[in-house]
C-alpha positions as a printed Julia matrix, in Angstrom:
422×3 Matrix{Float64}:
   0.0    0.0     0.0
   1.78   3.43   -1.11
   2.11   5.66    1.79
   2.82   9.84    1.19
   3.76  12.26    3.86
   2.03  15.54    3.06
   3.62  19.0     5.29
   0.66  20.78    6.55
   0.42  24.38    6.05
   0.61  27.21    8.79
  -2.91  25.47   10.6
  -2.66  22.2    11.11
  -6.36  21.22   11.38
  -7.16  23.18    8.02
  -4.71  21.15    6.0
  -5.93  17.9     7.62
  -9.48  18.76    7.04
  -9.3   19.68    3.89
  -6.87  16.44    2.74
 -10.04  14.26    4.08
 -12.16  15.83    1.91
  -9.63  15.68   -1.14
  -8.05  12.31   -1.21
 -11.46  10.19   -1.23
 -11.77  11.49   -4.55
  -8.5   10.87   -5.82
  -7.72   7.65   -4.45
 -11.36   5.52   -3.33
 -10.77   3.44   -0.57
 -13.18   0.69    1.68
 -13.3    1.19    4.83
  -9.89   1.43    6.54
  -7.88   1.55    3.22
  -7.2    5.33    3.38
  -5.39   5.72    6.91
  -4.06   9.04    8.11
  -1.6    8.99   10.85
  -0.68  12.39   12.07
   3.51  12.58   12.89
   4.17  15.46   14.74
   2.82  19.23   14.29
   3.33  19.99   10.55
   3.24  16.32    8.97
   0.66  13.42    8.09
   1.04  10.36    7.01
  -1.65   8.78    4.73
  -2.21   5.49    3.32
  -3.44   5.14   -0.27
  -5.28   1.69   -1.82
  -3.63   3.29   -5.45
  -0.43   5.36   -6.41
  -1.62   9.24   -6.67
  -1.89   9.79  -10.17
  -0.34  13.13  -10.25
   0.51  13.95   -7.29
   2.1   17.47   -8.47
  -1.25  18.83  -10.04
  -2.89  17.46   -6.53
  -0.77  19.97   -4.67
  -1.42  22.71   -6.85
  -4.9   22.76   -6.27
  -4.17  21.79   -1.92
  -4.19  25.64   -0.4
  -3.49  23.47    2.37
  -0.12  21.45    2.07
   3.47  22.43    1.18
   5.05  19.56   -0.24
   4.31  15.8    -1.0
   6.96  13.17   -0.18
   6.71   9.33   -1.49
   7.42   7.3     1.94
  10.63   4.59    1.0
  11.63   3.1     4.38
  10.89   3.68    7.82
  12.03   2.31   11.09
  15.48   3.4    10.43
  18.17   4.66   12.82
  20.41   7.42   13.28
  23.11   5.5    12.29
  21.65   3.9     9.59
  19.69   6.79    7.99
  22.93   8.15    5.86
  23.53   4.25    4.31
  19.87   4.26    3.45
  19.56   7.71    1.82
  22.56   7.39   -0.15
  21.57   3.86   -1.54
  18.09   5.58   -2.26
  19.54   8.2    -4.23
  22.45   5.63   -5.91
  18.55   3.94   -7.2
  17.01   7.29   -8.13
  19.79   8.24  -10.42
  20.78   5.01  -11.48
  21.58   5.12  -15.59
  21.98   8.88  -15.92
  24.66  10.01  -17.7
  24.95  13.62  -16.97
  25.55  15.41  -13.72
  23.11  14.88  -11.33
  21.73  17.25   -8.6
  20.06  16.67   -5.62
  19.1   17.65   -1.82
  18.12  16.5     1.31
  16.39  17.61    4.54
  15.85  16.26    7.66
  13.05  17.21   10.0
  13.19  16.02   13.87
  12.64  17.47   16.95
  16.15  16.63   18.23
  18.99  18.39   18.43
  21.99  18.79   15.95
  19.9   18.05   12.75
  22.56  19.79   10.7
  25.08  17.19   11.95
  22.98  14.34   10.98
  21.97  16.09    7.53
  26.09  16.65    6.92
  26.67  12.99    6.79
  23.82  12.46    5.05
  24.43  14.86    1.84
  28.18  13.93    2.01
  27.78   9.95    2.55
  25.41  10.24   -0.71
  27.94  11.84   -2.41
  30.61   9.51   -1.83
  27.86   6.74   -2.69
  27.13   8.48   -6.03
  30.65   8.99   -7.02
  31.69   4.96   -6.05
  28.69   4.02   -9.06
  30.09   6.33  -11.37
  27.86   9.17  -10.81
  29.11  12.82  -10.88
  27.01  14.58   -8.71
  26.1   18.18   -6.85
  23.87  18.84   -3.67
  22.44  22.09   -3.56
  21.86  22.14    0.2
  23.99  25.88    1.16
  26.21  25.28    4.01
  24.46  22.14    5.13
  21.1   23.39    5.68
  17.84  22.38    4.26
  17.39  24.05    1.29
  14.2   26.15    1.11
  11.31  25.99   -1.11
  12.16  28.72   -3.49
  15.5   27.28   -4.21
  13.89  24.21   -4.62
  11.72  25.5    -7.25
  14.6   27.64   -8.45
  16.35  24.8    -9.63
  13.97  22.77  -10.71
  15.14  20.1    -8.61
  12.16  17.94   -9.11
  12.95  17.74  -12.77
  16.02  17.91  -12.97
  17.38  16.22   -9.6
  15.9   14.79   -6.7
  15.16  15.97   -2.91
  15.57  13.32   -0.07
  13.76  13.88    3.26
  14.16  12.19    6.64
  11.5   12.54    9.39
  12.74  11.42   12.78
   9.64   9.87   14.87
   9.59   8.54   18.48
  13.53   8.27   17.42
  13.31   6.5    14.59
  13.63   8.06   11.01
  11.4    7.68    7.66
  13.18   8.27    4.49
  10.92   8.96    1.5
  11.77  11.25   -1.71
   9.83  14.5    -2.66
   7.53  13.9    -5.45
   5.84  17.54   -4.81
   6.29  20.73   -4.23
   3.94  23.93   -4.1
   4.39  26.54   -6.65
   4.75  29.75   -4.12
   5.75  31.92   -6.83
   2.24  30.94   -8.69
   0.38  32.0    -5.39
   2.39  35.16   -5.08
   1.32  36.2    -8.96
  -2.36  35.27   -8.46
  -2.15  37.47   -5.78
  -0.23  40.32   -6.34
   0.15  40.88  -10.14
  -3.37  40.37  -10.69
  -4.51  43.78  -12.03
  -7.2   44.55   -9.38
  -6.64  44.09   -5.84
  -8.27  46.36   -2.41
  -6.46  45.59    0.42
  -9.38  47.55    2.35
 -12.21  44.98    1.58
  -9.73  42.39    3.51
  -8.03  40.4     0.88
  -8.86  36.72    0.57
  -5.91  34.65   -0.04
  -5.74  32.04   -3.19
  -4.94  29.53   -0.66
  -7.42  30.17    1.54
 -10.09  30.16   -1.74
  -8.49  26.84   -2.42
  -9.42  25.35    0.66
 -12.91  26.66    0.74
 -13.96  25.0    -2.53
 -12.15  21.46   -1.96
 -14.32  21.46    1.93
 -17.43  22.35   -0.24
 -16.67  19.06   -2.57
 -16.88  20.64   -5.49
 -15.26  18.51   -8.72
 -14.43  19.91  -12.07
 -17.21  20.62  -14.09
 -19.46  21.83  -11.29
 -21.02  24.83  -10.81
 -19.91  26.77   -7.71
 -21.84  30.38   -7.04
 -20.03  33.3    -5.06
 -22.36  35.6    -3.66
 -20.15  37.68   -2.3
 -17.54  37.71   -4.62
 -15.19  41.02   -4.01
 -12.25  41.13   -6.56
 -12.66  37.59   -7.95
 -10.4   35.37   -5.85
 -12.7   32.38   -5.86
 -13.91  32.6    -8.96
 -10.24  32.37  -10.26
  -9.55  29.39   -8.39
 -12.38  27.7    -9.23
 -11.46  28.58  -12.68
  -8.08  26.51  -12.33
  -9.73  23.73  -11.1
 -11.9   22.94  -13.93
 -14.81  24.04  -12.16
 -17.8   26.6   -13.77
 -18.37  29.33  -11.78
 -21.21  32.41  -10.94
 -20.15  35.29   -8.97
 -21.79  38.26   -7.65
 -21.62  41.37   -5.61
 -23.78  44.09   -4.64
 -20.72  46.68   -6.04
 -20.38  47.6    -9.82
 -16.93  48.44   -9.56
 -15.99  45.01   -7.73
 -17.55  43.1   -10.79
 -15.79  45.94  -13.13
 -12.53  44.68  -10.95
 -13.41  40.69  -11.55
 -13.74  40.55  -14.91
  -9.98  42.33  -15.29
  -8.55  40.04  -12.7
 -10.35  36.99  -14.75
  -8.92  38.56  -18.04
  -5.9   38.46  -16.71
  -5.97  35.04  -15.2
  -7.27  33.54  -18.53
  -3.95  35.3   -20.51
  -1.88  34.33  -18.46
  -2.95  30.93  -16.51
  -6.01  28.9   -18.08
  -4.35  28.29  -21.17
  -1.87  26.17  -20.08
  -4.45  24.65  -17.66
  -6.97  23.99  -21.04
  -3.65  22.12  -22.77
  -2.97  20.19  -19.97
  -6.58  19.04  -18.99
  -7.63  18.97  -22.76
 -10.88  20.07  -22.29
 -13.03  23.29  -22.95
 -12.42  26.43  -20.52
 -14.68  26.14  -17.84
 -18.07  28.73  -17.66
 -17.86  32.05  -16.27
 -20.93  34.48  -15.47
 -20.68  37.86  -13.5
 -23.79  40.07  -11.94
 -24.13  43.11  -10.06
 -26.73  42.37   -7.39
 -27.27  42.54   -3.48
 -26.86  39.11   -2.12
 -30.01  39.32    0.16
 -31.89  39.85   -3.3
 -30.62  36.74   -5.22
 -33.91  36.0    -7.07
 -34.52  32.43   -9.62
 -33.94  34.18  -12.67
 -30.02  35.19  -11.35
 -29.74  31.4   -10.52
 -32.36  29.54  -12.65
 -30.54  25.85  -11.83
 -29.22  24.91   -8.01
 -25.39  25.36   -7.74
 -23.23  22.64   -6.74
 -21.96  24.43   -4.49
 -22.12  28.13   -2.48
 -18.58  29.05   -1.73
 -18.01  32.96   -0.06
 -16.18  34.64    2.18
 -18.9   36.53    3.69
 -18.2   40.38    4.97
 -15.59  40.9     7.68
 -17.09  43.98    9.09
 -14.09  47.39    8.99
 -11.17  47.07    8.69
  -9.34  47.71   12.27
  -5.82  47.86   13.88
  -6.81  47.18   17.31
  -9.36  45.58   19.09
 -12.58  47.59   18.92
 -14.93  48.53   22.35
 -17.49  46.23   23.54
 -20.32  48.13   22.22
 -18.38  48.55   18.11
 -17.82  45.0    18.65
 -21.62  43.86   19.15
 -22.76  46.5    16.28
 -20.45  44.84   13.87
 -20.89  41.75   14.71
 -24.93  42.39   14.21
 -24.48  44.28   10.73
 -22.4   41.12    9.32
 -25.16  38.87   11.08
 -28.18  40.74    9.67
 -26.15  40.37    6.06
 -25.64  36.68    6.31
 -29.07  36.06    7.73
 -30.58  37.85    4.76
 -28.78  36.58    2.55
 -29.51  32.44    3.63
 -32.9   33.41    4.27
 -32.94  34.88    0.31
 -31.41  31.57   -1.1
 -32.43  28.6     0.94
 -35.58  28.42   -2.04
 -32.78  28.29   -4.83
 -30.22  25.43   -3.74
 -30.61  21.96   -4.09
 -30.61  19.36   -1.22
 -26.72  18.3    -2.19
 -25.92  22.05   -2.81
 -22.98  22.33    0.28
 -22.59  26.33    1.71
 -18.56  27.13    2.47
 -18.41  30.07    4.04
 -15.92  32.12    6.65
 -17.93  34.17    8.69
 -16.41  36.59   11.03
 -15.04  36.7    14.44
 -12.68  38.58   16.27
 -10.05  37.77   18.76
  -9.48  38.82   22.11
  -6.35  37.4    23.4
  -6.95  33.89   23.39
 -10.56  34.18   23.46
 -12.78  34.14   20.33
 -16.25  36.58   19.81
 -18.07  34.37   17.22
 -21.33  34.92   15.72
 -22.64  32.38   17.56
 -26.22  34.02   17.37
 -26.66  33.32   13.96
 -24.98  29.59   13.86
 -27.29  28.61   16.83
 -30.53  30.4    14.04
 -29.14  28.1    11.31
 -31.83  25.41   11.61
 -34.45  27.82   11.64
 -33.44  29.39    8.42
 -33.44  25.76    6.93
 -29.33  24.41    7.2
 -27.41  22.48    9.72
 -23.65  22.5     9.9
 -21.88  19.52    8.93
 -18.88  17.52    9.93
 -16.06  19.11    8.69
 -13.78  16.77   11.03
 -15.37  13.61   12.42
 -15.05  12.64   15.72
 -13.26   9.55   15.15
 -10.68  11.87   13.16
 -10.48  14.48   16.07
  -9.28  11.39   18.23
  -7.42   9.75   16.03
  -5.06  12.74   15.35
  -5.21  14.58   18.99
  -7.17  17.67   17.35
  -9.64  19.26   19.8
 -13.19  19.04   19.28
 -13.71  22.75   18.21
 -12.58  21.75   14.82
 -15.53  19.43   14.01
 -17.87  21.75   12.69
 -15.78  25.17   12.6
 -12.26  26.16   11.85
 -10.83  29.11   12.4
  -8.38  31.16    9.82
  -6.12  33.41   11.55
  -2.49  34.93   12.32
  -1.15  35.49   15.07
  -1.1   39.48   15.13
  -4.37  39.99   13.78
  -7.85  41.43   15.29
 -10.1   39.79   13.09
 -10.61  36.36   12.4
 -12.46  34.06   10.11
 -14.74  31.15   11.14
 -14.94  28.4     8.33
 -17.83  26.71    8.35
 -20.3   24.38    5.74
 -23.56  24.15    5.3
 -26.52  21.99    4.04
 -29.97  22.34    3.39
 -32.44  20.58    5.73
């Protein structure tokens, strides 16, 4: 059974939650054939029935994960991990002619890593040159090499990265098979033509996430009522997937459609070559969301996917009584808006939302008004992480029907939650 090791992004729980919702798809399982064993902080191991298929176009469309890495041996020891790498590599490379490049990096929680990763990159190279291999590690003064140098030189393609996880002292060795594209993020983000950092910009990643917890599959239809500068509706684009979007501001649908030009120039159509099929649909109104009427969405979406509004923008911690005002303006929006289109989704139709909330040192002011009105205006939340999941992986039970999207200096916060129709 193949096993993969996926690095989690910033939020643990996210990645996780949105990997269960992913890999199903990609790799069907029975019962019990599609494991996932959580490492330490950052890292998950999964089980597969099946090989990934490609696993590098399933990271590009993770917001979630960092980098995918094949699983080769584990059970290893200190003393043995340098022996094993080095023969793994001497395998990789075996029959090339020209001069090979490659890295390694160890992750543990002990101490001199750099010590162990020394012998490692140097015992491979000895290895390398005894089979007649010349041979270059990129790793700068025996450190782990980042991700942008990884990408840099195209080490995937032309090379290989090893990686060493040390567990309950023992080590896995597996080889990198993926690696996310941050430089891709960073121009869907910032060379886009149209961005406002005062609406509160939603990240591609975060976009990513949204739509893979809502289960949406290429060739659905996915509907974004509130739908700002476009983020969603470009992600959904690269995934194959048709999309509506709204928004009760001219200019922000004015903004869209030159962020979606711009997108289809320069991104979908490499994406239509590779998936060989026609562009996916794209159709953009000007309209309140609390209006949404049958004749702006004649056939029940596959799926709602928003980030809802955030309230003003702040730089500290509002009073009490702001606090409670904004929180009931963004309430009476959201209520309006569920209460408008409960008549016009389908019973399959899945609502992925963030909502706001702020945060208080440790402590969270959720709109827990309008989640606890939810069955009265015809939804229930689901599972985004079952309970057998929560326990299997130590995550607290707060994350089985909300997770929260946040940094560590910020004021405002955003709730994740999905929906279905009752």
């Amino acid at each position: 059974m193949p096993q993969y090791i996926f690095a989690l992004g910033r939020i643990p729980a996210i990645s996780i939650a949105e990997l269960y919702h992913v890999l199903p798809t990609l790799a069907p399982a029975k019962p019990g054939q599609l494991l996932f064993r959580r490492l330490f902080q950052n890292w998950l191991l999964v089980d597969t029935p099946a090989e990934l298929p490609d696993p590098q176009e399933l990271l590009n469309r993770l917001g979630g994960s960092t980098k995918i890495i094949r699983l080769e041996q584990e059970g290893l020891s200190a003393k043995e991990l340098p022996t094993h790498l080095s023969a793994l590599a001497e395998r990789t490379f075996e029959g090339r002619e020209d001069k090979v490049r490659y890295a390694v990096s160890i992750y543990n929680l002990a101490n001199n890593p750099d010590k162990i990763l020394k012998s490692c990159l140097l015992e491979t190279k000895k290895k390398l040159k005894a089979s007649g291999l010349s041979s270059r590690f990129i790793n700068n003064n025996f450190h782990n090499p980042p991700t942008a140098q990884l990408a840099g030189e195209k080490i995937l393609s032309k090379g290989a990265e090893f990686c060493a996880l040390e567990v309950d002292k023992k080590w896995l060795l597996g080889r990198t098979i993926a690696i996310q594209d941050i430089n891709a993020y960073s121009r869907r983000d910032y060379e886009r033509p149209e961005r406002d950092p005062k609406q509160g910009m939603l990240p591609p990643k975060l976009a990513q996430i949204l739509l893979n917890l809502s289960g949406a599959t290429p060739g659905d239809t996915v509907y974004d009522p509130f739908c700002g500068i476009g983020t969603v509706l470009q992600e959904g684009l690269l995934m194959g997937i048709n999309v509506i979007g709204s928004d009760i501001s001219a200019d922000n649908i004015k903004k869209t459609r030159q962020n979606i030009d711009w997108l289809k120039k320069e991104y979908l159509p490499r994406a239509e070559s590779h998936r060989d099929k026609a562009l996916p649909d794209l159709r953009l109104f000007n309209k309140d969301a609390t209006l949404i009427s049958k004749s702006d969405l004649p056939k029940p979406p596959a799926a709602i996917v928003t980030e809802t509004f955030l309230g003003p923008p702040v730089s500290q911690l509002p009073p009490e009584s702001q606090i409670e005002l904004n929180l009931a303006k963004v309430e009476h929006l959201i209520y309006g808006f569920l209460e408008q289109i409960r008549p016009l989704v389908g019973p399959e139709t899945r609502l992925a939302m963030t909502i706001l909330c702020y945060k208080n040192g440790p402590q969270l002011i959720r709109l827990e008004h309008l989640l606890n009105e939810l069955p009265q205006l015809g939804y229930e939340r689901t599972e985004i992480l079952f309970p057998e999941v929560l326990k299997e992986l130590n995550l607290p039970e707060q994350n089985r029907y909300g997770l929260i999207y946040d940094r560590p200096d910020q004021i405002v916060a955003r709730e994740i939650v999905v929906l279905k129709p009752v």
